[in-house]
C-alpha positions as CSV (number, residue, x, y, z in Angstrom):
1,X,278.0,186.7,-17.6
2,X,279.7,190.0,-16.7
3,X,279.3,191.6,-13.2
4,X,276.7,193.5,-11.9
5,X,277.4,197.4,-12.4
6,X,277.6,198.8,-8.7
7,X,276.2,202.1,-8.0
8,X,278.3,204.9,-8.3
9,X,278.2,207.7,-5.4
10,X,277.7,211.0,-6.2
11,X,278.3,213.8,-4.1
12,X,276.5,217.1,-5.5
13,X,273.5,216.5,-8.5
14,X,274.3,219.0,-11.1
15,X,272.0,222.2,-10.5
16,X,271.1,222.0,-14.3
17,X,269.0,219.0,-16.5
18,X,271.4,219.7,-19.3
19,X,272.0,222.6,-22.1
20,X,272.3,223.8,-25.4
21,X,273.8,225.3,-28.1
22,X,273.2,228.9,-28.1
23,X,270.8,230.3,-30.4
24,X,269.1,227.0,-31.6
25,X,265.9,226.3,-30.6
26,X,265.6,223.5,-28.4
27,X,262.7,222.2,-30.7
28,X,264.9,221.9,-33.4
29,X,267.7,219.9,-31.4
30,X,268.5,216.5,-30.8
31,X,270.4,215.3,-28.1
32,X,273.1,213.7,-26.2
33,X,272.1,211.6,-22.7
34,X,274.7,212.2,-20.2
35,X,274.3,209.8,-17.2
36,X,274.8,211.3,-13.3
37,X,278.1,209.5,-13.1
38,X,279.5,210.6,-16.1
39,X,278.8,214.6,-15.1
40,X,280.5,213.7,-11.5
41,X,283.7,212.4,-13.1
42,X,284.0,215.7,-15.2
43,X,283.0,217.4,-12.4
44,X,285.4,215.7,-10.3
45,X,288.6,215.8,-12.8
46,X,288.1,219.0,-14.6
47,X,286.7,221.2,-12.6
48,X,287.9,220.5,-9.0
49,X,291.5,219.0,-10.4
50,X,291.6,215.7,-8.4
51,X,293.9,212.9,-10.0
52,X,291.8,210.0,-11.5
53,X,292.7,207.9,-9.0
54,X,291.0,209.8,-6.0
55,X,288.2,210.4,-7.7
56,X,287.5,207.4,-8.2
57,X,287.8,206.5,-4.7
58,X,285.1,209.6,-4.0
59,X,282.7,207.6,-6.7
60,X,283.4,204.5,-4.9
61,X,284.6,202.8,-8.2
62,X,288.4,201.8,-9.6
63,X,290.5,203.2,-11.4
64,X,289.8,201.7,-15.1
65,X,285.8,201.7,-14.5
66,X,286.0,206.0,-13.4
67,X,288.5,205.9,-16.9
68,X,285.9,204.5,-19.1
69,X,283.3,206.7,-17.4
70,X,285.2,210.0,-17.7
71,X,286.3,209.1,-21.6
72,X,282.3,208.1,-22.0
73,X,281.7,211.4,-21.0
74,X,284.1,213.3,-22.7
75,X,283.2,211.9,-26.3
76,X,279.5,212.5,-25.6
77,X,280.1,216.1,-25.2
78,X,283.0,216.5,-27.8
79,X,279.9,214.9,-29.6
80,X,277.3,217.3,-28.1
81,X,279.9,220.3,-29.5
82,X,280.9,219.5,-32.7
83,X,277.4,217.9,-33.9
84,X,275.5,221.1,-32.3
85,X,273.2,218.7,-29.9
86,X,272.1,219.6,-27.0
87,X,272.6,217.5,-23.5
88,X,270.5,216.0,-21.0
89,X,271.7,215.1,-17.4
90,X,270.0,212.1,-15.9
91,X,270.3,208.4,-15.2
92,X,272.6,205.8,-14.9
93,X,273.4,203.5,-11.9
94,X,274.5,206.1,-9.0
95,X,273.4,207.1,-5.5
96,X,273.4,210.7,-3.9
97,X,275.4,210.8,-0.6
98,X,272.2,213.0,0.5
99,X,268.7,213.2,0.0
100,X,268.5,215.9,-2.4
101,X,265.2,217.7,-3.8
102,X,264.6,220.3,-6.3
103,X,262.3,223.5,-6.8
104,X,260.6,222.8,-9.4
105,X,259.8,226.5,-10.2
106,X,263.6,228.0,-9.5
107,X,265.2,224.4,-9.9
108,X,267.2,225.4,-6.7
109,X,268.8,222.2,-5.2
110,X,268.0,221.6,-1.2
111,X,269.8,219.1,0.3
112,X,267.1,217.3,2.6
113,X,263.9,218.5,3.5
114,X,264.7,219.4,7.1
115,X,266.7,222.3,5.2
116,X,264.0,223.4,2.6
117,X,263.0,227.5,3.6
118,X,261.1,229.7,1.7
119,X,262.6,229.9,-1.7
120,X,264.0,233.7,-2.2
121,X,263.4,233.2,-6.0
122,X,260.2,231.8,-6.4
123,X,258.5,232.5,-3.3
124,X,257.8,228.5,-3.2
125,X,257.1,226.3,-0.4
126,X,256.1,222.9,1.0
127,X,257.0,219.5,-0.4
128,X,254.3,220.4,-3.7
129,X,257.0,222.1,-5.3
130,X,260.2,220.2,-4.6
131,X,261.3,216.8,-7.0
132,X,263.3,214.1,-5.4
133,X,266.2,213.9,-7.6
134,X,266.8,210.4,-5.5
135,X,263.7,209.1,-7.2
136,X,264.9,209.9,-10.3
137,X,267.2,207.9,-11.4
C-alpha cells in the first residue's frame, strides 16, 4: 500500500483559473486539469529560476516527487498547446502558506481578510464577494 501523498505548500495561488487558446471559443474547447502544485513547480522553476532542488524544499516535497510533479505539468501543457485545449487551475493535495480569498467580480487575490479594502476595480466589498481559495481545494 503506497504512502499517503503529503500536502504540498504553495506560496502564491495563481491570479488566473486557467486559459485558452486564442480565438477559440471556450464552448468549443476541451480541456486540460492542471493541479495547484503542478502550476507552483512551473512557477517556481521557470519563472523565478530556482534549481529543482530548492524548490522543492519551498513545496516542502523531495527532490524526485517536485520531478514527477514539474514533468506532470509540463506534458499537460505541451498537451494543452499542441492539441489546442484549454487549461484549468485547481486541485490537488496542497496548502496555501496564507489564507488567501478572491474577488469574485475582478478575481483580485487578497491575502487574508484583515487586508481586504475596497476593490479599485470593481468597487466590491465585504466577505459576499470574496472566495476562499483555501476551501477550494
Amino acid at each position: 500500500m503506497p504512502r499517503p501523498i503529503r500536502n504540498r505548500k504553495i506560496v502564491n495561488p495563481p491570479k488566473m483559473a486557467g486559459f485558452k487558446p486564442f480565438g477559440m471559443p471556450l464552448s468549443e474547447l476541451e480541456s486540460v486539469k492542471l493541479q495547484y502544485d503542478e502550476y507552483e513547480s512551473i512557477n517556481l522553476v521557470n519563472y523565478q529560476n530556482l534549481p529543482q532542488d530548492i524548490a522543492a524544499a519551498k513545496m516542502d516535497v523531495s527532490r524526485p516527487t517536485f520531478t514527477r510533479v514539474y514533468n506532470r505539468a509540463l506534458t499537460k501543457i505541451a498537451k494543452a498547446f499542441v492539441e489546442c485545449l484549454a487549461i484549468e487551475i485547481e486541485g490537488g493535495q496542497v496548502e496555501f502558506e496564507k489564507q488567501w480569498y478572491k474577488c469574485k467580480k475582478c478575481f483580485k487575490l487578497i491575502d487574508g481578510l484583515e487586508n481586504h479594502i475596497r476593490c479599485k476595480n470593481c468597487k466590491s466589498y465585504g466577505d459576499t464577494e470574496l472566495v476562499n481559495l483555501n476551501e477550494l481545494k
